[in-house]
N, C-alpha and C positions, 0 to 999 in steps of 0.2 A: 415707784419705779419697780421695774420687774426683776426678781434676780435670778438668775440664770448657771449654769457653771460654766466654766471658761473654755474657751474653744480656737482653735488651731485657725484666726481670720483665712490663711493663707488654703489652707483645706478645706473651708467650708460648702465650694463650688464644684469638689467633683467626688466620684465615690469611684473606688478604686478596685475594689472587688463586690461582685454582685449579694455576700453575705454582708457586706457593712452599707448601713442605712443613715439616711442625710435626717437627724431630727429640726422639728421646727425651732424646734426651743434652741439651735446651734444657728439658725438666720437670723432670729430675737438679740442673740448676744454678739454677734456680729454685728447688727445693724447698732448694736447700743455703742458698741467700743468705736465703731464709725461717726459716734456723735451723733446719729439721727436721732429725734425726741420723739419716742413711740406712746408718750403720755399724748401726744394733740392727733395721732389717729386714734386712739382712743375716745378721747373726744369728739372728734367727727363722726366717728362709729354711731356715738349715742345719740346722735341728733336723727331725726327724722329724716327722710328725701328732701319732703319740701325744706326744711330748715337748712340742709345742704345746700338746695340750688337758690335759697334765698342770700346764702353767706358767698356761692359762687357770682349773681349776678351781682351784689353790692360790690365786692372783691373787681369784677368786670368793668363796672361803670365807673367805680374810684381809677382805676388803671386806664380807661380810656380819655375820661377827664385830664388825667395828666398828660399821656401823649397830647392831645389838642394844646393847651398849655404850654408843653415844649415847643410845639409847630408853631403857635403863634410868636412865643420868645426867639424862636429861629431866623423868622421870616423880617426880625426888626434888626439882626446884625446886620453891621456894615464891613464890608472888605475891610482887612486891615494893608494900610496903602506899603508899598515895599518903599524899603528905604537905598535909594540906586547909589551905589559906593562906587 
């Protein structure tokens, strides 16, 4: 995990005078306290292209298989009949 020093989240997005500068390492720890996990861009980082868009189409065709799947589960409900009070 990366350690960073701690930074004003609420500040990080603007620069208020043209002598104070935005570091990157202040978007690192912001994105971190956000919860976002910057260890699996990392990971993506170290793969190849193609091993990227190998992990993109498998990720695609998992995701498309399931829509069909829903479509076909969809298309087998039946109205639910109303109950006339």
């Amino acid at each position: 995990m990366r350690r960073c020093a701690p930074v004003d989240f609420e500040n990080t997005h603007t620069v208020s005078s043209p002598n104070q500068s935005f570091e990157p390492t202040d978007a690192i720890a912001a994105a971190e306290r956000a919860g976002i996990d910057l260890s699996l861009i990392d990971v993506n980082l170290s793969l190849s292209v193609k091993e990227r868009w190998e992990q993109h189409d498998a990720a695609l065709e998992l995701i498309l298989k399931l829509q069909q799947g829903r479509e076909r589960a969809d298309a087998e409900l039946q109205p639910t009949p109303r109950d006339p009070r």
